[in-house]
C-alpha positions, 0 to 999 in steps of 0.5 A, spaced: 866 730 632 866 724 627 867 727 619 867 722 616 871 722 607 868 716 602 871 717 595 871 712 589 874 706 590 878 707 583 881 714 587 883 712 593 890 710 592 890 717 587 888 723 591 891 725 597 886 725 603 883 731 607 888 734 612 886 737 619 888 745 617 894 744 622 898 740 619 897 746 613 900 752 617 905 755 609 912 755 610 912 763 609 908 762 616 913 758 619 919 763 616 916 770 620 920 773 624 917 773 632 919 780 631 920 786 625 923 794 626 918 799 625 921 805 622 914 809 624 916 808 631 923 807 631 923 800 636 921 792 635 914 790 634 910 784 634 909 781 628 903 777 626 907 770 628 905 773 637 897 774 634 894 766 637 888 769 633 891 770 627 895 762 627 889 759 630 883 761 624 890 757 619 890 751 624 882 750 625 878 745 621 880 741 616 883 742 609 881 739 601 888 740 597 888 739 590 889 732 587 893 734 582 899 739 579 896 744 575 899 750 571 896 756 569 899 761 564 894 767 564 887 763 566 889 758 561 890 751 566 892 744 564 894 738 568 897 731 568 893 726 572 893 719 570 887 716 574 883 710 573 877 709 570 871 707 574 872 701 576 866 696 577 868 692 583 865 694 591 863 703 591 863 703 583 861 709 580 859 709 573 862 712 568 859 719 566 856 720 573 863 724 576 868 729 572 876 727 572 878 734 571 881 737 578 878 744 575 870 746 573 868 753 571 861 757 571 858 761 567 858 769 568 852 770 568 852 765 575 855 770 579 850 776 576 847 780 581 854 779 585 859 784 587 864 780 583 859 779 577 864 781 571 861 780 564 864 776 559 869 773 566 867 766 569 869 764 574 873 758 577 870 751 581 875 746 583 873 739 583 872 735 590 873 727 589 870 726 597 864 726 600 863 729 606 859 725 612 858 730 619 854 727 625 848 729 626 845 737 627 851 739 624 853 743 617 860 744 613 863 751 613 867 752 607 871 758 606 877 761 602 884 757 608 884 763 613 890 768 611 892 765 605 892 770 601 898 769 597 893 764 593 892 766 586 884 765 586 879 766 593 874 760 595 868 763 595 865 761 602 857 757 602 854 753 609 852 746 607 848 741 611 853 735 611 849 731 616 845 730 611 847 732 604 854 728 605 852 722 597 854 727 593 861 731 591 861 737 593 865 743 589 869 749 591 867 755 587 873 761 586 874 768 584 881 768 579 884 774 583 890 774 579 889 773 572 896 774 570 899 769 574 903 764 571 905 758 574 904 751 577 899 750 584 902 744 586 898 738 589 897 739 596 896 746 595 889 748 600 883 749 596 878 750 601 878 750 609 872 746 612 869 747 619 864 743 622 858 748 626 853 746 630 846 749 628 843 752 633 839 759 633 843 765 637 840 771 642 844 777 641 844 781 648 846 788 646 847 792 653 852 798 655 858 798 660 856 798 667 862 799 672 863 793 672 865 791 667 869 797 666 873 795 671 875 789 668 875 792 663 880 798 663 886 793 667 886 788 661 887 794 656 893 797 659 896 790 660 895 788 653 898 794 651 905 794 655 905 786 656 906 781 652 902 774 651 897 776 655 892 773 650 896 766 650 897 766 657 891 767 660 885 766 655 887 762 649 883 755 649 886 748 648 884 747 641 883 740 638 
């Protein structure tokens, strides 16, 4: 699967590019315990770290990190990015076609209708200086980067059809959940998590359980419950 990322020239030595989602696994990841004291049950569990679902959701896809640091003091944001202007040399941009700003914001009134809809509050967009180019028969899922929820802000999730929508930036919308957070998001730091998916339609087969499917099923429950990597060992696919 090609993906293929253009920003403009004057950019290119300036922004950091996009990164395969493993290479974005945090450090608070990194640092679990393989294994935590439970005082409900008086013995040792597993911790998330053994969950491979847990890891693989982190690690799949691509990630936009933000261009810049930002500071932010109780929704007050400032940044310092020295860039370039628009150059007039091979893949230039005109001046005034794109914003230099790392961040954007949205109206209240954009998310009325919404459960999140709070009047007198916008929301926040974080700017994407890349397009994004995907084979043909696919489109980008964006979301919020899985798990990350010690992130100050949500990335709101859309589907975009990057096969053919792909001349163009496209930004990321997000919800603010901590308004009193006070701080600097570092460059780097994942503001969205990108997956290519095939568009395709699906037929939902709903049926009971016949015997053999208990069969198989009622085995694999108890060896999931007093085994360990079950999961992993027998049933995790290879992931690209």
């Amino acid at each position: 699967m090609k993906i293929t990322f253009r920003c403009p020239e004057e950019l290119l030595d300036h922004l950091p590019r996009p990164i395969p989602a493993k290479r974005s696994v945090p450090d608070w990841y990194k640092q679990m315990p393989m294994n935590a004291f439970s005082p409900d049950l008086d013995q040792d569990v597993q911790t998330l770290k053994q969950c491979p679902p847990f890891l693989d959701a982190m690690t799949y896809g691509f990630i936009i990190p933000l261009p810049v640091d930002v500071e932010v003091d109780n929704m007050e944001f400032s940044w310092n990015w020295d860039v370039p202007q628009p150059s007039d040399g091979p893949g230039h941009t005109d001046i005034g076609l794109y914003s230099q700003s790392p961040l954007g914001f949205h109206s209240p009134a954009q998310a009325e209708g919404t459960p999140y809809f709070n009047e007198g509050v916008g929301f926040a967009k974080f700017n994407c200086f890349w397009t994004i180019q995907l084979e043909a028969g696919y489109s980008l899922y964006v979301t919020h980067p899985s798990n990350r929820y010690d992130l100050p802000f949500r990335t709101i999730n859309g589907l975009v059809d990057a096969d053919t929508y792909n001349e163009v930036f496209i930004n990321f919308p997000v919800l603010w959940v901590e308004p009193d957070f006070k701080g600097v998001l570092k460059r780097g730091t994942p503001v969205a998590q990108c997956i290519a998916i095939q568009r395709q339609a699906h037929e939902l087969d709903i049926q009971a359980m016949d015997r053999e499917d208990a069969e198989r099923f009622l085995p694999l429950t108890r060896e999931l419950a007093h085994g360990t990597n079950v999961y992993k060992n027998q049933f995790r696919a290879k992931k690209p």
